[in-house]
C-alpha positions as CSV (number, residue, x, y, z in Angstrom):
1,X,0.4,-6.5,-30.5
2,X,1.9,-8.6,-27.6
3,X,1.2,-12.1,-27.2
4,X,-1.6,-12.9,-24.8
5,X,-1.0,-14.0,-21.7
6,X,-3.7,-17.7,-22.2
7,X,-1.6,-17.8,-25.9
8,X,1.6,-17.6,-24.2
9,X,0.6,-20.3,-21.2
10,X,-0.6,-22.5,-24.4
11,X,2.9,-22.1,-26.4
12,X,5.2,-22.5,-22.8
13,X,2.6,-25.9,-22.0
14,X,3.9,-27.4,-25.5
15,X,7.6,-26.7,-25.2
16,X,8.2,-27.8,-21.8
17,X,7.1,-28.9,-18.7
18,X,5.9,-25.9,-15.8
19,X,6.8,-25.7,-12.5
20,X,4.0,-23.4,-10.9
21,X,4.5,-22.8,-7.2
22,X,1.3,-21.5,-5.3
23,X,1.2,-18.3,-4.4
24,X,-1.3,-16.5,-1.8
25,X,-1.2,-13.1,-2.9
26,X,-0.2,-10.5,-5.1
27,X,3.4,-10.0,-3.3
28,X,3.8,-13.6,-3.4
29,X,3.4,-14.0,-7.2
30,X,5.5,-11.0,-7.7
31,X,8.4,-13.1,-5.9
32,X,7.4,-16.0,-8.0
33,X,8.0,-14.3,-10.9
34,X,11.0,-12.4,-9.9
35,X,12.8,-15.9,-9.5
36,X,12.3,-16.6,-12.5
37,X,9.3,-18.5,-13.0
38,X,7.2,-18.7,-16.1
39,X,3.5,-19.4,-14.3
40,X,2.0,-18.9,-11.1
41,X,-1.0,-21.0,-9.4
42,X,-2.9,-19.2,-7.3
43,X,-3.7,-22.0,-4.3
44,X,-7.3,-21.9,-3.1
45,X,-5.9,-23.6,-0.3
46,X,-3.7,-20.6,0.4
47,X,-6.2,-18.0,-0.2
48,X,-8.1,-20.2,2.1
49,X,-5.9,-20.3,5.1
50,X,-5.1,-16.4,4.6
51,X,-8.2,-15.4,5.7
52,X,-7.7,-17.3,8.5
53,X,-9.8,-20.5,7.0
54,X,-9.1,-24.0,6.5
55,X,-9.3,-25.5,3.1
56,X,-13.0,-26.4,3.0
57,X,-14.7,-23.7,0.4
58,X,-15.3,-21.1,3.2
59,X,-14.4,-18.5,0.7
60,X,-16.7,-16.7,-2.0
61,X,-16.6,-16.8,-5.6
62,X,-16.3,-12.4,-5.1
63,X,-13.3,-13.1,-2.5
64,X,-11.2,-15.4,-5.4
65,X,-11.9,-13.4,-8.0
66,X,-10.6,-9.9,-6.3
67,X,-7.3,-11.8,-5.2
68,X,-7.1,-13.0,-9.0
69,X,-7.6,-9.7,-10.2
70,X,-4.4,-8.8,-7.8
71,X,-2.3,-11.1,-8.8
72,X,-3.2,-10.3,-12.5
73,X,-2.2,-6.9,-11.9
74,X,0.5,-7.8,-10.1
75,X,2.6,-9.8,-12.6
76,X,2.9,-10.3,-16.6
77,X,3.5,-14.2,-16.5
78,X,-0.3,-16.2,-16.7
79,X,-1.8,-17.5,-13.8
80,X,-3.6,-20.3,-13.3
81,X,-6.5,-20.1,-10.6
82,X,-8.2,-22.8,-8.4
83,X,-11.9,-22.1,-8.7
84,X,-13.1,-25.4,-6.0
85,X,-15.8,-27.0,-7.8
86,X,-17.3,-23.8,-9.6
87,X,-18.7,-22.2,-6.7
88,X,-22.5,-24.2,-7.7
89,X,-24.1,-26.0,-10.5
90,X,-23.4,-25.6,-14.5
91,X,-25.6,-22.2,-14.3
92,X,-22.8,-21.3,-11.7
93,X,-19.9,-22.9,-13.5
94,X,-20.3,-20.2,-16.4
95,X,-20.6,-16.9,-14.2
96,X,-17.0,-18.8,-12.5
97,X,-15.5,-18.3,-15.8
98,X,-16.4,-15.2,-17.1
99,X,-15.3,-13.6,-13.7
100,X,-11.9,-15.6,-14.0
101,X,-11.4,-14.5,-17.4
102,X,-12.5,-11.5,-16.8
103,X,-10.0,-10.8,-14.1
104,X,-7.2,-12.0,-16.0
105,X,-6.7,-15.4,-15.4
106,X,-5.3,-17.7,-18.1
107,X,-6.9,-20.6,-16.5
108,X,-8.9,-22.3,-13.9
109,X,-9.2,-25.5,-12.1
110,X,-12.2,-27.3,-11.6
111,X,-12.7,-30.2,-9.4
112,X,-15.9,-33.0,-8.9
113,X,-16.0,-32.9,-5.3
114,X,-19.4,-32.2,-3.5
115,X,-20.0,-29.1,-2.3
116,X,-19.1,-28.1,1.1
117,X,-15.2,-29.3,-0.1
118,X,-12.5,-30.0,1.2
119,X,-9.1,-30.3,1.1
120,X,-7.9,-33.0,-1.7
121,X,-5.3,-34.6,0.5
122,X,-7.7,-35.6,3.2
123,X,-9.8,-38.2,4.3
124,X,-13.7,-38.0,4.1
125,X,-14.6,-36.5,0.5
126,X,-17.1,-37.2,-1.2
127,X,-17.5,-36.4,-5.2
128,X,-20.6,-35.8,-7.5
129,X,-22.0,-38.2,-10.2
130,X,-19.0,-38.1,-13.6
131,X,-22.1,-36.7,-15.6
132,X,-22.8,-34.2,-13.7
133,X,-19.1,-32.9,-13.6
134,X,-19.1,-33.6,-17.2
135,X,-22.1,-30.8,-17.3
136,X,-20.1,-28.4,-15.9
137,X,-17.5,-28.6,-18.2
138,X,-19.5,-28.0,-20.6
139,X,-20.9,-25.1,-19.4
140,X,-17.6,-23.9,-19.0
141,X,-16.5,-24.7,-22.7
142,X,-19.4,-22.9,-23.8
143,X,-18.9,-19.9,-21.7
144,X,-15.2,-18.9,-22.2
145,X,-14.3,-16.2,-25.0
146,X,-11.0,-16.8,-25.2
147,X,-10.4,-20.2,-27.2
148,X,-6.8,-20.5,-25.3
149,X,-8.3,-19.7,-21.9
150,X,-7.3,-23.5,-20.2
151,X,-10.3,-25.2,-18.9
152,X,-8.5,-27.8,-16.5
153,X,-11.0,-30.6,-14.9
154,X,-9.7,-31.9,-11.3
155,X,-10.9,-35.6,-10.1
156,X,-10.8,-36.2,-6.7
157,X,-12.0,-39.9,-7.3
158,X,-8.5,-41.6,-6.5
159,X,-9.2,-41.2,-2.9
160,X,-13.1,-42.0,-3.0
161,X,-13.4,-44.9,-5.9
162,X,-9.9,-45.8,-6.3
163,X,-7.8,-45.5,-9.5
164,X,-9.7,-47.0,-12.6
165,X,-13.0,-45.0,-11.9
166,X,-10.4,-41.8,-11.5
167,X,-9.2,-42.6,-15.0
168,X,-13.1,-43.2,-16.5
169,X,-14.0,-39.9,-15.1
170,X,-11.2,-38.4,-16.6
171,X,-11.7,-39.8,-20.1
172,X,-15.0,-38.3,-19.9
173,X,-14.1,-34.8,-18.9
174,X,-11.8,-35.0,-21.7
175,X,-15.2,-35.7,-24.0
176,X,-16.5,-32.9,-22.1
177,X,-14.0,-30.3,-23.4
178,X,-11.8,-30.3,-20.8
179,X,-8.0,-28.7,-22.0
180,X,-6.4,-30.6,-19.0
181,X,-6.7,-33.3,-16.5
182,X,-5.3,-32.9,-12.3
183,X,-5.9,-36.7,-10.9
184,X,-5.6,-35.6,-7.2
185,X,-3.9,-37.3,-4.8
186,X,-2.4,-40.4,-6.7
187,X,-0.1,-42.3,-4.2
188,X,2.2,-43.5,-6.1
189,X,4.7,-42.6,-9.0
190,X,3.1,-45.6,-10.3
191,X,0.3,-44.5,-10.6
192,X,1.1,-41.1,-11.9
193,X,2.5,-43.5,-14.8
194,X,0.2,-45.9,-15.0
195,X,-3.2,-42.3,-15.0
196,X,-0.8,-40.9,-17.8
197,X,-0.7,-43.8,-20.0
198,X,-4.0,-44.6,-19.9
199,X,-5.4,-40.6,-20.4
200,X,-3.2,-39.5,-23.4
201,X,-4.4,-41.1,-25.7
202,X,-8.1,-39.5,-25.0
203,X,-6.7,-36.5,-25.9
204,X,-6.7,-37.6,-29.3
205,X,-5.5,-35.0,-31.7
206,X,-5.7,-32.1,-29.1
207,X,-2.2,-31.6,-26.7
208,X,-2.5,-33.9,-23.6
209,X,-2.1,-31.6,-21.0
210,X,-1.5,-33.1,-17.6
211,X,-1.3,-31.5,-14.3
212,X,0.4,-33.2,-11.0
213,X,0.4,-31.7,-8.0
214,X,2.7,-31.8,-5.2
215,X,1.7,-30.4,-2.2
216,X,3.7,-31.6,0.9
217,X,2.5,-34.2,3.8
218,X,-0.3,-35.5,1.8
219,X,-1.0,-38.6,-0.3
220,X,1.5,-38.0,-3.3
221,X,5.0,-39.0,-3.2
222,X,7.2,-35.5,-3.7
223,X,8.2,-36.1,-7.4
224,X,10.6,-33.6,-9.6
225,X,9.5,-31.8,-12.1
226,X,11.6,-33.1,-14.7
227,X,10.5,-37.1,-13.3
228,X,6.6,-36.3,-13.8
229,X,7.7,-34.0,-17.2
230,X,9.3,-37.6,-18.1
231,X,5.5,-39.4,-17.4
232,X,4.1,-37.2,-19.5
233,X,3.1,-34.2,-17.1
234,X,3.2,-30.9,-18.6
235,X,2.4,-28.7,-15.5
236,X,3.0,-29.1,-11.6
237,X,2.2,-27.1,-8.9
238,X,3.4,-26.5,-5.5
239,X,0.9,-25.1,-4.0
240,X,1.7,-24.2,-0.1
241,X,5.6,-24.6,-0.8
242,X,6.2,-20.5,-0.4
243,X,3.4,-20.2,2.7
244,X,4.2,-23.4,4.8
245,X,8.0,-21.8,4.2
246,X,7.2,-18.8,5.4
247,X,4.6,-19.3,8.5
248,X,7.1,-21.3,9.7
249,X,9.9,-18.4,9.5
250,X,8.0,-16.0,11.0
251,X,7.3,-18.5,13.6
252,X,10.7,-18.7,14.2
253,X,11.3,-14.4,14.2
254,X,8.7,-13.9,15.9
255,X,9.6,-16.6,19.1
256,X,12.7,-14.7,19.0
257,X,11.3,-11.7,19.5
258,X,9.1,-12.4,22.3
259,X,12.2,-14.1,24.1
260,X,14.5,-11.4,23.9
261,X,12.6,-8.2,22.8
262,X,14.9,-7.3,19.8
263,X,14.8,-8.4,15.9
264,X,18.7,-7.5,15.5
265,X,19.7,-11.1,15.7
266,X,17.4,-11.9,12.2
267,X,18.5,-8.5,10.0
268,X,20.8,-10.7,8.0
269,X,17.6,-12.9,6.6
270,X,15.4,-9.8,6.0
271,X,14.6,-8.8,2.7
272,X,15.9,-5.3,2.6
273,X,14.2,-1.8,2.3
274,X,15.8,-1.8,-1.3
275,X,15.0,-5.3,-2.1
276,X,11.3,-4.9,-1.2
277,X,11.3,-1.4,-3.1
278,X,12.8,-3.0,-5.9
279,X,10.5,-6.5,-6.2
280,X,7.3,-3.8,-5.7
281,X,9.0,-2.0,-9.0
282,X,8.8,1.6,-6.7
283,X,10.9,4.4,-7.4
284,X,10.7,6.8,-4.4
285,X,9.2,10.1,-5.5
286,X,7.4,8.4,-8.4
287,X,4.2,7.1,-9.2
288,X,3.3,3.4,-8.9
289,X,-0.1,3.9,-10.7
290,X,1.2,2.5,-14.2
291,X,2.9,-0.2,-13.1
292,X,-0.4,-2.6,-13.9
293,X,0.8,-5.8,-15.7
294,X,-0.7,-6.9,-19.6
């Protein structure tokens, strides 16, 4: 029986520490893992601006979920998904889980901002009572049905209460059952030391599982992996990397394009008929209906 994909995530999170770059659909993550990675994130953020929307919960719980269910598909390497703040209440919370886990996600993200959110790098958030986001993980603890499905609680509170009551709220989402903590926004690599050493140790005997994120022109300092895997960071995500990479390169074609009405001078940066054929795992003439991922 092969390992599970939440199992395997569990086992990679104690060996090492992941780089997961954001992907915004299923294409994406199939590049993601074609490099070679061994996670992807799935960015709300990019799912977000996809559609054509800023970062600020415009999107359904049914509209993540089907992209998850993609993605899933799509790869054999876990994902991890960005579920906002549970699309509700505690009563919400748990339907947010059983679709995530039901659509093959190895893990979600939760976060304690109110609802409308918005985007964790900028100014004006606002974030719920520690209790209540304490309820919600709960729910979620009670709801999963895979024990090694990772339950990871997001603080926003850096921004809104400052640093200490970021680290209180975190100590009790760890009571709560979270399986990891994702301090947004810290500003410093000083402070990503100073959250780390002060959260272990909650963990007690259970694997302190810390996520840093480092999305570009926001609040946090761009950190290696292998600095915040020295802090004591076990996973860290990139999540508009690939996109902001890419917009801006068809940005570029495409200017070209207009100007002098041919795409011959950007052939040599294409990814090839082949290349495509061969990321998409199609054989001309065959079948692609078997190709979904367990």
């Amino acid at each position: 029986m092969s390992e599970r994909r939440t199992t395997r995530l569990r086992r990679l999170l104690a060996e090492q520490t992941l780089a997961l770059p954001g992907v915004f659909n299923a294409l994406t993550a199939m590049l993601v893992e074609q490099t070679g990675f061994q996670a992807v994130y799935v960015s709300g953020a990019g799912l977000s601006n996809s559609a054509g929307f800023p970062d600020e919960g415009l999107l359904t719980l049914p509209e993540f979920v089907q992209q998850a269910k993609y993605i899933a598909q799509a790869v054999s390497v876990p994902i991890i998904c960005d579920a906002d703040t549970g699309f509700g209440e505690a009563l919400n919370v748990a339907r947010t889980v059983r679709e995530f886990e039901a659509a093959g996600a190895a893990g979600i993200h939760l976060e304690d901002q109110e609802w409308p959110k918005r985007c964790g790098h900028l100014e004006g958030k606002t974030v719920i009572e520690g209790e209540a986001m304490a309820d919600k993980i709960r729910a979620a603890v009670q709801t999963k049905t895979d024990p090694d499905f990772l339950l990871i609680a997001r603080t926003d509170a850096r921004s809104v209460e400052g640093l200490d009551p970021a680290i209180r709220r975190s100590r009790l989402y760890v009571e709560a059952g979270a399986d990891a903590i994702f301090p947004e926004a810290l500003e410093t690599e000083k402070e990503f030391q100073i959250f780390a050493e002060q959260i272990r140790p909650s963990f007690g005997k259970r694997p302190a599982i810390l996520v840093a994120n480092m999305t570009e022109f926001g609040k946090s300092p761009l950190t290696s992996v292998e600095s915040l895997g020295g802090l004591g960071y076990r996973m860290v995500l990139f999540p508009q990397t690939a996109l902001r990479v890419a917009l801006n390169s068809m940005r570029e074609v495409l200017s070209d394009l207009k100007k002098k009405g041919t795409q011959k001078g950007f052939v040599d940066r294409m990814m090839t008929r082949q290349e495509l054929y061969e990321l998409l795992q199609y054989e001309v003439g065959k079948s692609s209906a078997s190709k979904t991922k367990k």
